[in-house]
N, C-alpha and C positions, 0 to 999 in steps of 0.2 A: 580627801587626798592630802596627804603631807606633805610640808614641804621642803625642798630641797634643801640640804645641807649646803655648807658655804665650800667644803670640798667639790661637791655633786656642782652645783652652780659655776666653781672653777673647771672643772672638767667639761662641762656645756662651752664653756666661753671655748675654750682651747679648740673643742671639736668644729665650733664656729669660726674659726680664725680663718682666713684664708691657709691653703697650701698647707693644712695641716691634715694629711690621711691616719687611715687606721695606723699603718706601721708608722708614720711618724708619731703617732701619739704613743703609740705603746714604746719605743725609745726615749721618747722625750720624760715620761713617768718611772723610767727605769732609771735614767739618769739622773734627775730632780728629786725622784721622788714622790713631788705631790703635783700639780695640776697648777697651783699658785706659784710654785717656784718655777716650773715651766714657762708659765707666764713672764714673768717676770726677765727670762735669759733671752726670750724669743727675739726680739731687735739686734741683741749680739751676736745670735748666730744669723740670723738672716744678711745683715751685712760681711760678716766670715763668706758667706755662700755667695756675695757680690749684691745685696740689695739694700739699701740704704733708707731712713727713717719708714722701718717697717711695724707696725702698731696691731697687736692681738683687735680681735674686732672689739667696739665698745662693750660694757658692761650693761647699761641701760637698753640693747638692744636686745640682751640674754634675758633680763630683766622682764621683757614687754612677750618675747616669747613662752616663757613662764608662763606668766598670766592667762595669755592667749591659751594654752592648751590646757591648765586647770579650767578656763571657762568651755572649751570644747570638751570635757567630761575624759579625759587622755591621761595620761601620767608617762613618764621615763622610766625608762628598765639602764641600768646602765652596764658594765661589762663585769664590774667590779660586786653587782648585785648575787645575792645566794638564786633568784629566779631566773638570771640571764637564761635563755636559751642554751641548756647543756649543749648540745652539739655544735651548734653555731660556735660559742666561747672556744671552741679547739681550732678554729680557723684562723691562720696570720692578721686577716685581711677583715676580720667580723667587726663589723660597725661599733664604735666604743656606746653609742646610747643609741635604742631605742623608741620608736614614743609608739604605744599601745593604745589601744580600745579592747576591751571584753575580758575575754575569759584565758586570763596568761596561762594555767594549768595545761589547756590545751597545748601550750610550745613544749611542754617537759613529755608529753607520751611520747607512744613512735608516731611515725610521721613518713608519709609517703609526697613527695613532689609529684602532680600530675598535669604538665606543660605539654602545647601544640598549635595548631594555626590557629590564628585570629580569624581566616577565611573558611574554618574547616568543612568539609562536608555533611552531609544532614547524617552518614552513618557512622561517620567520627565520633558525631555529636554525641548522638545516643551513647555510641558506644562507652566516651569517656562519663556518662550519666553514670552508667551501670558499671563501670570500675568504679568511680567513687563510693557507687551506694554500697557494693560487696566490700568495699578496703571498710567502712565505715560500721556496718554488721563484723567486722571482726574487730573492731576496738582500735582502727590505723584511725589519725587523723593527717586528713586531706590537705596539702597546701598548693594555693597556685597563686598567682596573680591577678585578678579580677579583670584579665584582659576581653575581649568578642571572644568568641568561639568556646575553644577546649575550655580553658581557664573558668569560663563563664558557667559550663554542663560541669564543670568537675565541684565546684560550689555546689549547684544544684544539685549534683548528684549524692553527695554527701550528707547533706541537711546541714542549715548552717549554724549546728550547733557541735558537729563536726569536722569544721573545718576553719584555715587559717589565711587567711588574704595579705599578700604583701604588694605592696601599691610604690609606686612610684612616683608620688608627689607626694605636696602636705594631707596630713590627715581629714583636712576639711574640705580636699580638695574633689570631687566624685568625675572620675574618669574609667573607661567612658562616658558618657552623661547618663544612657541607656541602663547603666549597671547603680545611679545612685541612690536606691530602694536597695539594691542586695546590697549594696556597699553598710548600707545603716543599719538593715538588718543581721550583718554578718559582725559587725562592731558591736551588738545588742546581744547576739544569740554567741557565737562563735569568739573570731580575734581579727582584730585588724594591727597591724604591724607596716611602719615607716622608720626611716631613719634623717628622711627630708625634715626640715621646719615647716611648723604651719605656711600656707599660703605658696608653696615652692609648686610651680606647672609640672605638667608631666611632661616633661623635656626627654628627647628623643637620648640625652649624655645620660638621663637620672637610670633609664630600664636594665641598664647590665650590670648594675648594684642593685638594683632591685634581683636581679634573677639570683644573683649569688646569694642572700638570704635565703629565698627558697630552695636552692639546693642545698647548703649548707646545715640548715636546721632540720634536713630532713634524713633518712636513712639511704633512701634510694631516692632515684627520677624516673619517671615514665614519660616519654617520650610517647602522644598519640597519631599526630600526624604534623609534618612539619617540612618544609622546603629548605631545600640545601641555605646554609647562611643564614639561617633565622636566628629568630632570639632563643628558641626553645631549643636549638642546638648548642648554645651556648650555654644554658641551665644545666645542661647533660653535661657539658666539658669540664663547667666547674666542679656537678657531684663528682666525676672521676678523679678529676686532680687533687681531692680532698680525701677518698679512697671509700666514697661510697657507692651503691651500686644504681649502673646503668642500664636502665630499660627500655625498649619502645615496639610497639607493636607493627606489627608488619602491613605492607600497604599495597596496593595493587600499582607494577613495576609503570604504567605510563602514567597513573596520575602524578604531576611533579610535588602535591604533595605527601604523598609517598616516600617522598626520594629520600628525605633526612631521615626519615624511621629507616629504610631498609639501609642506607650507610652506613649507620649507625651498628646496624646487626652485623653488616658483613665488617667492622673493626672491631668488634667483640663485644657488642653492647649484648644483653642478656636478654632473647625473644622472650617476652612474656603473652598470654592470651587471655588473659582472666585475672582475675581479684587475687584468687590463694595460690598461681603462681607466682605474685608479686608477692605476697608475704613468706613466700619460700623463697626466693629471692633474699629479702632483706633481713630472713633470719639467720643467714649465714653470717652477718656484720654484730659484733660484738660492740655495743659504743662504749666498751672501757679500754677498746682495744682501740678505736679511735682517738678516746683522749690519749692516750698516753704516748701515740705517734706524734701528738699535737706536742704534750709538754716540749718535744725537742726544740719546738719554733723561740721559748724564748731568748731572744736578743743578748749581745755580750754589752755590757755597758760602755756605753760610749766614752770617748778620752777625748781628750786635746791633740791635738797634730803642728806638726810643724808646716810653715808655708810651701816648704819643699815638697813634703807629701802632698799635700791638699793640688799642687800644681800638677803632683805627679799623675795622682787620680784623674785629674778634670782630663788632662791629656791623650787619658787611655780612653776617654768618652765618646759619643757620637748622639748625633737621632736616632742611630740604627740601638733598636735595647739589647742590649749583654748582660749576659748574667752576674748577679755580686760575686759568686767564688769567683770568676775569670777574673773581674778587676782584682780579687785581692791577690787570686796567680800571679796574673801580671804587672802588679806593682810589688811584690814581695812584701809586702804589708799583714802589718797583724788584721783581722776580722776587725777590731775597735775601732781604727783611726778610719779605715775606708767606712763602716758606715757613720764615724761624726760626717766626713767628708760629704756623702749620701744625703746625712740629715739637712746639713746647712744649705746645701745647691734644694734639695725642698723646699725647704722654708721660704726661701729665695725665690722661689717659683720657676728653675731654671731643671726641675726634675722631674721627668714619672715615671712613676711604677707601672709596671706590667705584671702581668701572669707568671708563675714560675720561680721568682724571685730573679725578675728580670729589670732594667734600670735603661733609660734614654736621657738625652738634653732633651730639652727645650727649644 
């Protein structure tokens, strides 16, 4: 394994900093430049944004995580790499690094997401066995999350040299305990993919970054069985909002986990029943046609503002999220100054991002 550049190493610290998300990193590099001068302005703008002797996390801690995942046999993919994740790198929101096990090739084919209950039924099960095994005979590789159920048959069904696992904790970490044999063998045979640091729980906050990977790096979602509000309805909300396609199979209307698959159909998600209607499905999506809806996301470089502005912005604020064009409607402001203003209530820890290119206090 190589090691990291003193850029790559700056860019780790940054992604580790507190209150520093994807779009704030991708601003912050736009503005700077480089990951070291980022560094470097962070305390200025964090007290701009109202918070006072605010410090990038230490060096020596980036340092020890290093270490830590060259010894768990891992390396970093980062955003700015020729192997990132094509599809993924078109999303505002796609993780700036990374940290792998196996066989990266795998993230660069097509790629089906195939997400569903954790509780699912024994004919769910099978069923998602046998979509994986037919996507996997036609050359799709399988991604899900190595959660009980679907997640778990969809691995299996695939072979795990097929398939790509995105986990929601550290790399070292085997969740559920049940799964930590597939977990080794799909890191040995297949790919295993986090963007957590070693040793980080599967915390109930980490699964909805986790789901967004797997829909994003993949072309479509399949949806097998799922209850209203689940996690796997949100995998499906992401692929659509990113403009890939949405799938789920149909379920018998009293069991409630049914219910999120057939919602899903009757708002226009795409009934599929089999394997090669899933890949007629996703061969309608062009991924050049996706990047290039993606190029629009990038950011205008950020400026300097005056107190007046910055006053003007917080003003139009609330807990309730609003969209960024509305603020910049309703302050008459150029795009730049509202999101320095954006940037520095972040860093501050006084902001979050939502869905949409949506924005709230704190």
């Amino acid at each position: 394994m190589s090691a990291l550049t003193i850029d790559q190493r700056d860019r780790l610290r940054l992604i580790r900093t507190p209150h520093i998300g994807p779009v704030a990193f991708r601003h912050l590099l736009l503005r700077f430049g480089t990951a070291g001068r980022a560094l470097e302005a962070l305390p200025d703008l964090a007290a701009r944004g109202g918070k006072r002797s605010f410090r990038p996390v230490d060096q020596h801690l980036i340092d020890k995580e290093i270490e830590r995942i060259a010894k768990l046999g891992a390396r970093y993919i980062f955003s700015s790499d020729p192997d990132y994740p094509a599809l993924l790198a078109q999303a505002e929101s796609a993780p700036p690094a990374l940290i792998v096990r196996g066989n990266l090739d795998l993230a660069s084919r097509r790629c089906v997401a195939l997400v569903g209950a954790r509780n699912a039924s024994a004919a769910a099960y099978r069923f998602a066995r046998e979509l994986a095994h037919g996507l996997a005979q036609e050359g799709v590789i399988v991604a899900s999350g190595l959660a009980r159920g679907i997640d778990t048959a969809s691995h299996h069904g695939a072979g795990l040299s097929n398939t790509v696992a995105v986990i929601g904790s550290g790399i070292d970490i085997n969740f559920p305990p049940e799964n930590a044999d597939l977990q080794e063998r799909i890191a040995n045979e297949g790919l295993l993919i986090t963007e957590l640091p070693p040793g980080a729980e599967p915390l109930a906050r980490h699964f909805p970054a986790r789901n967004r990977i797997i829909a994003w790096m993949s072309l479509g979602t399949v949806v097998v069985e799922a209850a209203p509000r689940s996690g796997s309805l949100l995998t499906a909300r992401l692929a659509g909002e990113e403009g890939r396609e949405v799938m789920a199979i149909p379920g018998f209307p009293a069991d409630p986990r049914a219910q999120g698959c057939n919602n899903l159909i009757r708002e226009g998600a795409t009934l599929v029943q089999n394997a090669q209607e899933i890949i007629e499905a996703i061969g309608s999506i062009d991924p050049r046609a996706v990047r290039s809806r993606r190029d629009s996301f990038a950011p205008e470089p950020p400026s300097d503002l005056a107190e007046t502005e910055r006053s003007r912005i917080l003003d139009l604020m609330s807990m309730s999220p609003v969209s960024i064009d509305e603020l910049i409607r309703q302050s008459g402001l150029a795009p730049a100054p509202v999101q320095t203003a954006l940037l520095e209530l972040e860093i501050a820890g006084r902001l979050q991002r939502h869905a949409g290119g949506r924005v709230s206090l704190i």
